[in-house]
Phi, psi and omega in degrees: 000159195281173166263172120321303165288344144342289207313301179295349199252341149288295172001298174295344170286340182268126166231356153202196192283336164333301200277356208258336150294346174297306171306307153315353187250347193273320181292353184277309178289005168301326182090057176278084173317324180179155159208197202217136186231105177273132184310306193333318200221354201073337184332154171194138185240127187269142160230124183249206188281179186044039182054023208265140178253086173280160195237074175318135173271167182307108184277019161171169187296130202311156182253175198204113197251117176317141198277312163283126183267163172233122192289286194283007175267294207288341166295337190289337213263339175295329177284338170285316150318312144310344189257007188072012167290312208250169161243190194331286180267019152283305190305336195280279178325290197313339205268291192292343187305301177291021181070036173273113143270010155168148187272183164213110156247137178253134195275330148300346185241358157075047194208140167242119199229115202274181190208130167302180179285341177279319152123019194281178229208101167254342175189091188279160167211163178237133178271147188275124185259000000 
């Protein structure tokens, strides 16, 4: 089964949203099934078959994730970010200014979807394979 340090060492490879289907494709074959990217702290819980979890711990200091989102501000920016303008942790901070607390990807369904602090479903999207 994969590591946290697996995890991290594809990782160290995205250096904007550009790079971010190579990663996925790299962790999916590791045997990432889904996981979870919390704004707050950076924290992300890998989940593989058998209920097995790895836990990446917190990359940076807490965020203060806006309570109201602005939906068409974090679409724009996430597309800009998909396009490699921005890097990690500008897309992170953008994420909380606009209410993102945290993403979900599934790796069967190819798709990624963020969620407000409500825990409501602000945006799917299916990564590009």
């Amino acid at each position: 089964m994969f590591t946290a340090d697996q995890i991290k060492a594809a990782h160290s490879k995205v250096k904007s949203g550009a790079d971010f289907p190579a990663y996925i494709r790299e962790i999916k074959a590791l045997g990432v099934t889904h996981y979870e990217a919390y704004v707050t702290d950076g924290h992300i819980d890998y989940h593989g078959a058998d209920n097995y979890t790895a836990r990446v711990p917190a990359r940076y200091d807490p965020l203060l994730i806006a309570e109201t989102s602005k939906i068409e501000e974090f679409k724009a920016e996430l597309v800009a970010h998909q396009q490699g303008k921005t890097d990690f942790l500008t897309f992170i901070r953008m994420c909380a200014t606009c209410g993102i607390e945290k993403w979900a990807i599934r790796m069967d369904k190819m798709t990624c979807t963020y969620y407000d602090k409500a825990g409501n479903e602000v945006l799917a999207e299916e990564i590009p394979q």
